[in-house]
C-alpha positions as CSV (number, residue, x, y, z in Angstrom):
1,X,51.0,21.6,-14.1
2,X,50.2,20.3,-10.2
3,X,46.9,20.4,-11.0
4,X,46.8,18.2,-14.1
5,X,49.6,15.8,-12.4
6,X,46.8,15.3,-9.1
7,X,44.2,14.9,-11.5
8,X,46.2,12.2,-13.7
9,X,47.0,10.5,-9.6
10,X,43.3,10.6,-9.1
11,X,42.4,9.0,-12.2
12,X,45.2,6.4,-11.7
13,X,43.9,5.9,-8.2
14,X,40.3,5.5,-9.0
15,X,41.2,2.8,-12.1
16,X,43.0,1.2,-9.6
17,X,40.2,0.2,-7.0
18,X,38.0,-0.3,-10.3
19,X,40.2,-3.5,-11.5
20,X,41.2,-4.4,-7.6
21,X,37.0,-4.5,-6.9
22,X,36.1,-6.6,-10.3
23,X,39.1,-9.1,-9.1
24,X,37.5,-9.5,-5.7
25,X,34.0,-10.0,-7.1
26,X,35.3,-12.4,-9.8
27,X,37.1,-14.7,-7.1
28,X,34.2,-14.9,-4.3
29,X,32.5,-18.2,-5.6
30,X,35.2,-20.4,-6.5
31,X,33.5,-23.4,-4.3
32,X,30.5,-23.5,-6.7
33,X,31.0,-25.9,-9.6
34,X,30.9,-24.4,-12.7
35,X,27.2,-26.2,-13.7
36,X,25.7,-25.6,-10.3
37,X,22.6,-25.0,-9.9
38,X,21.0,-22.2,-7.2
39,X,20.3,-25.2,-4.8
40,X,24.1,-27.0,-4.7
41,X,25.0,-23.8,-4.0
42,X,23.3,-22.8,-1.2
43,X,23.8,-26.5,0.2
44,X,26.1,-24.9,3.1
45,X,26.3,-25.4,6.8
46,X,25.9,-23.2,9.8
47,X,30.0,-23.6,9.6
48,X,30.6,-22.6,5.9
49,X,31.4,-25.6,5.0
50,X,29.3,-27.4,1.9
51,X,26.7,-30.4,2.5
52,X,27.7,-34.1,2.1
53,X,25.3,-37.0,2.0
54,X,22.1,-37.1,3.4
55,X,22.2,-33.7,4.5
56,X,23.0,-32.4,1.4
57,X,20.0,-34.7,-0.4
58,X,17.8,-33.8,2.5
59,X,18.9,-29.9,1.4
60,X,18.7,-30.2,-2.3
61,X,14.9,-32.2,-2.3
62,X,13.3,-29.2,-0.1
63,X,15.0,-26.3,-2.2
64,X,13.9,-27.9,-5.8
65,X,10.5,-28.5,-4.2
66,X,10.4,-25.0,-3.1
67,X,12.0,-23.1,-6.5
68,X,9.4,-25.2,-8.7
69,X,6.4,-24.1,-6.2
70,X,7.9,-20.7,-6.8
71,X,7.9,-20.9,-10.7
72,X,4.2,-22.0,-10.5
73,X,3.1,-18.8,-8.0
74,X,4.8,-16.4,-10.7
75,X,2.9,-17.6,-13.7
76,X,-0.2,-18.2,-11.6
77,X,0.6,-14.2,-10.2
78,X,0.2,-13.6,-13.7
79,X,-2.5,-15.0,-14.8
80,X,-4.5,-13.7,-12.0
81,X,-6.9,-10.8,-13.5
82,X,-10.8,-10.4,-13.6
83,X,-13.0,-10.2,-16.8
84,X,-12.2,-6.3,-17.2
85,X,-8.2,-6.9,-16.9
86,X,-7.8,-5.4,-14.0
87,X,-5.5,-7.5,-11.6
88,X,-7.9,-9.5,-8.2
89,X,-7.4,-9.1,-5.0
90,X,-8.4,-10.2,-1.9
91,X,-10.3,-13.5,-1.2
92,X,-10.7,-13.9,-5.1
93,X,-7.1,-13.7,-5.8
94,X,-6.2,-16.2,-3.1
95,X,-9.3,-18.8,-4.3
96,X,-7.6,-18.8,-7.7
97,X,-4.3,-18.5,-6.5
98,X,-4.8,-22.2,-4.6
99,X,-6.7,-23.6,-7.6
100,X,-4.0,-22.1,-10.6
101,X,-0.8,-23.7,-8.3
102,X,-3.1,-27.3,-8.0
103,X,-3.7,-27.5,-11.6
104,X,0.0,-26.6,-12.3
């Protein structure tokens, strides 16, 4: 019986840090609006507190510039194989690396 009554405690226990950790995880990014994108986001200062005004525009221009830049090295990373399927390498994968990313 003691044992089956620790058991049902541990189980209790257990469920309980379950539903306090999804509660915590649930209520961490409340400052984000609810159609933000990865960039507003991350459009913090050293202090915490979120960008405003030219700042914040200065912020938001570099990180769109550098998530599209991103997009075009993932399909060009793809893209990048020789005649026989096999993926380059080396000074050949960088040469078409540059041109692919131009084009794009």
């Amino acid at each position: 019986m003691s044992k089956s009554l620790l058991s049902f405690a541990g189980i209790l226990f257990f469920a309980n840090m379950a539903v306090a950790q999804s509660s915590v995880s649930s209520t961490t990014n409340t400052t984000a609006a609810p159609g933000a994108t990865g960039c507003e986001v991350k459009a913090v200062s050293k202090n915490g507190k979120p960008l405003a005004g030219a700042a914040k525009n200065a912020f938001m221009k570099k990180c769109e510039a550098s998530a599209a830049s991103g997009d075009k090295a993932v399909a060009c990373a793809a893209k990048a194989v020789d005649k026989n399927g096999k993926p380059l390498a080396g000074a050949s994968k960088s040469s078409f690396m540059k041109k692919c990313e131009a084009t794009n």
